[in-house]
C-alpha positions in Angstrom: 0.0 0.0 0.0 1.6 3.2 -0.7 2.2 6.1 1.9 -1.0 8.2 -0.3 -3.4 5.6 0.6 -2.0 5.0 4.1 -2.5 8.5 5.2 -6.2 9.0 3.2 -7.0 5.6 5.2 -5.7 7.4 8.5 -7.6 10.4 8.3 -11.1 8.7 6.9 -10.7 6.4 10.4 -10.1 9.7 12.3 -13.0 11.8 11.1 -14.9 8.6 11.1 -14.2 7.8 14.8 -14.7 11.7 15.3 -18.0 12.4 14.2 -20.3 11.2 16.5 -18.3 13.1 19.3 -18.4 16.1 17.4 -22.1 15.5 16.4 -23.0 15.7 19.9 -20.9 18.8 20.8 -22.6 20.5 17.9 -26.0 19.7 17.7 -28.0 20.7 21.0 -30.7 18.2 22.3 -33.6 18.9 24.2 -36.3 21.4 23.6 -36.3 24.9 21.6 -38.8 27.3 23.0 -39.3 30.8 20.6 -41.4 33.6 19.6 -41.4 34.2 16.1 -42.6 37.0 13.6 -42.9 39.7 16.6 -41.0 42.0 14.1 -40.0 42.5 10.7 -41.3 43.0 7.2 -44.3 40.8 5.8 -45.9 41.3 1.9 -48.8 39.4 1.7 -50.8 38.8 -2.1 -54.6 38.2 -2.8 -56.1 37.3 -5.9 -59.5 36.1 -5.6 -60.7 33.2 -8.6 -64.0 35.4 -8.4 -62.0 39.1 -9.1 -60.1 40.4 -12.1 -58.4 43.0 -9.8 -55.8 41.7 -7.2 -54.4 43.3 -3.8 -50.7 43.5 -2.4 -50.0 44.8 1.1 -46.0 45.3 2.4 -46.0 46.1 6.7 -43.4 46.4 9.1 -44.6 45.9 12.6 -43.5 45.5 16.0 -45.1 43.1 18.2 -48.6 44.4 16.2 -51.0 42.8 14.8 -50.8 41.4 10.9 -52.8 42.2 7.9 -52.2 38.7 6.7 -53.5 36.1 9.2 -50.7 34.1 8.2 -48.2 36.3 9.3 -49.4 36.1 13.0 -46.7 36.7 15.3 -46.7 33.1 17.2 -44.7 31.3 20.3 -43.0 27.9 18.6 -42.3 24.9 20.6 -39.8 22.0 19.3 -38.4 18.4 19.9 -34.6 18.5 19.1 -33.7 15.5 18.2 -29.7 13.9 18.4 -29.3 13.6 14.5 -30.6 17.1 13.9 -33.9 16.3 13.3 -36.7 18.8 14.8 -40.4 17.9 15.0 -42.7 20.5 16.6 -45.2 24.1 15.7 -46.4 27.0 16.5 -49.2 28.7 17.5 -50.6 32.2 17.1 -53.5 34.4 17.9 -54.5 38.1 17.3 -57.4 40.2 18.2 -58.0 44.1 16.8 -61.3 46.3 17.5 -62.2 49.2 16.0 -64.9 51.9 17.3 -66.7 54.3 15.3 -69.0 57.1 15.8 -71.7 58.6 13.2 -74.6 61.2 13.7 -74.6 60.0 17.7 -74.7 56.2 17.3 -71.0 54.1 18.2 -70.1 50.2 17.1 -67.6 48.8 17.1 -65.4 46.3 14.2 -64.1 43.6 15.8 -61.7 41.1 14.2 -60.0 37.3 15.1 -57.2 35.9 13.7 -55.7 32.5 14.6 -53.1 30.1 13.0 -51.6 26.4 13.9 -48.5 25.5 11.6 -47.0 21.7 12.5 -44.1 21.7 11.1 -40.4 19.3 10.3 -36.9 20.4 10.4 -32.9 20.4 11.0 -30.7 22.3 12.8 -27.2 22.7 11.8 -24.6 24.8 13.8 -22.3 26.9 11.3 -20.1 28.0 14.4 -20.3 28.3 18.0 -22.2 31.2 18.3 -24.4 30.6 15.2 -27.7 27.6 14.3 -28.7 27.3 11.1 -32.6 25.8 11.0 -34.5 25.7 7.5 -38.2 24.2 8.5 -41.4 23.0 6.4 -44.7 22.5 7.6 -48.1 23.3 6.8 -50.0 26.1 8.4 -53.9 26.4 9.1 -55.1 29.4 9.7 -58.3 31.4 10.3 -59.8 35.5 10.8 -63.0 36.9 11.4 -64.7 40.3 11.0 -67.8 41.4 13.0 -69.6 44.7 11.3 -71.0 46.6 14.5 -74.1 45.9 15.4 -77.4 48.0 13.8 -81.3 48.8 15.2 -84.5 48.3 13.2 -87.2 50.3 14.4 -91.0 50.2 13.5 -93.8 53.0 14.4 -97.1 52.4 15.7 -99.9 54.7 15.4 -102.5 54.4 18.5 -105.0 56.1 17.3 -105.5 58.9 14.2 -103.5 61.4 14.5 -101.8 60.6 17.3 -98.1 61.1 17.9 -96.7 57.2 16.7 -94.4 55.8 18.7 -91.3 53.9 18.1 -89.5 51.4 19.1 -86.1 49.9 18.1 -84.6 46.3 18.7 -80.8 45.8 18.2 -79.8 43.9 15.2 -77.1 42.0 14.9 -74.3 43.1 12.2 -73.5 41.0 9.8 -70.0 38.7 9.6 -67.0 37.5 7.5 -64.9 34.6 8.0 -62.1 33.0 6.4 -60.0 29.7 6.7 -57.0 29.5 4.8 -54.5 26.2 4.4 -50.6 27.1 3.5 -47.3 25.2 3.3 -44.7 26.8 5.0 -40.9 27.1 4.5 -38.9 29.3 6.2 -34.9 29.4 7.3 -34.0 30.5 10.8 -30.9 31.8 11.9 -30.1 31.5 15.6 -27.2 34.0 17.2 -26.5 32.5 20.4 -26.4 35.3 23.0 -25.4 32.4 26.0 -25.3 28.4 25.5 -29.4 28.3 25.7 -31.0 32.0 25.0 -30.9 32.5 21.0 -31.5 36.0 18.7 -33.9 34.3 16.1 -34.1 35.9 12.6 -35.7 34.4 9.4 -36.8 34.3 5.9 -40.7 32.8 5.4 -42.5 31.8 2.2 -46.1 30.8 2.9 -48.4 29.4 -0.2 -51.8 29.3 0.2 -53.7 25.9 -1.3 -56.9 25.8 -0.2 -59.4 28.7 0.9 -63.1 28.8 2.4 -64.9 31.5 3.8 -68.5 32.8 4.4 -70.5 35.5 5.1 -73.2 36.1 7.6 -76.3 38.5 7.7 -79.6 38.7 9.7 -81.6 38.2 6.4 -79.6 36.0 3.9 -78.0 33.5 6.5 -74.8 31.9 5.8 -73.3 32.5 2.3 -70.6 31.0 0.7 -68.1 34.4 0.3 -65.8 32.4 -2.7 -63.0 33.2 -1.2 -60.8 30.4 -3.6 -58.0 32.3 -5.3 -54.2 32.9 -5.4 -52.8 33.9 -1.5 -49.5 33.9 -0.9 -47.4 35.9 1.9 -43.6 36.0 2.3 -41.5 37.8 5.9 -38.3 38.8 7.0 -38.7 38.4 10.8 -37.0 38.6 14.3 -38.0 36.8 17.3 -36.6 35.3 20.5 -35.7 31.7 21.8 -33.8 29.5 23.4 -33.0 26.0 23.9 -34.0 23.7 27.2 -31.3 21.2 27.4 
């Protein structure tokens, strides 16, 4: 055997005897605990199968509430596994009101938004202060809309010419809803601050493939609202998180 294949034998052994050691120097194991998308830029896309005209939206919030239920900031919880592997999700919820005065009578808008995004994934650490984690998952997600509520009145006459009088009932305003299904890839970038508290940053992608929704009024019922259609939404996000070894 010649001193070339000796020494390639040598150091294959060597990085073959050091890999698991370095594996489990590298790759923490345990539990990774975050919150995700509290800040950043989002652009979310509509276009509706039953529209010719389209609608884009770009934000930039801080721990506010999204445009795109999609792009719910959300606390994430995952499984690390020794090899890498990650299995867990993330959950998020939003709530907005809005009150509104005209000739003397108030309501108020009142809006829901939640999401639920299982999701797989692998960690890789590029250094010792830095975690590489691209995920995929799918995301289901849901927002509401409540129109303030109205009166209907009706006039009754007791006798001819008498003054009527009147007398309202409150009416309940109508409602929108909408359930959305998407799957999800984004890339994390951990910047480990100490051994278990993380800076999280990210890139997100999130493709909409199915759509429902409906629409509800005191005199039609329930309606199918059509909501199928293009939806797609894409982030650059920070967040916070750390790992429970």
């Amino acid at each position: 055997m010649s001193p070339r294949s000796t020494l390639a034998l040598a150091l294959a052994g060597s990085v073959a005897l050091l890999a698991p050691a370095a594996r489990a120097d590298d790759v923490p194991v345990g539990l990774s605990v975050s919150i995700e998308r509290v800040a950043g830029f989002a652009y979310g896309s509509a276009r509706p199968t039953t529209s010719t005209s389209s609608l884009g939206a770009t934000t930039f919030g801080v721990a506010g509430p999204a445009i795109n239920p999609i792009a719910l900031p959300r606390a994430g919880g995952d499984v690390l596994l020794p090899v890498g592997l990650t299995l867990g999700g993330a959950l998020g919820y939003g709530h907005a009101s809005l009150s509104s005065t005209d000739n003397g009578q108030g309501g108020a808008f009142s809006g829901n938004a939640w999401l639920l995004s299982p999701r797989v994934g692998y960690l890789l650490r590029l250094g010792p202060l830095v975690d590489l984690w691209p995920r995929a998952g799918v995301t289901l997600a849901g927002a509401s809309l409540q129109n303030p509520d109205g009166q209907s009145c009706s006039s009754t006459f007791v006798a001819p010419g008498a003054v009527p009088t009147t007398a309202c009932t409150a009416v309940p305003g109508d409602s929108e809803s909408l359930f959305v299904a998407a799957a999800s890839v984004d890339v994390a970038v951990a910047l480990r601050l100490t051994r278990t508290f993380n800076l999280l940053g990210g890139v997100a992608y999130d493709h909409v493939f199915a759509a429902s929704g409906s629409t509800t009024s005191r005199g039609n019922g329930s309606v199918d609202a059509h909501a199928d259609g293009q939806y797609l939404g894409a982030q650059v996000w920070l967040g916070l998180g750390g790992y429970v070894l």
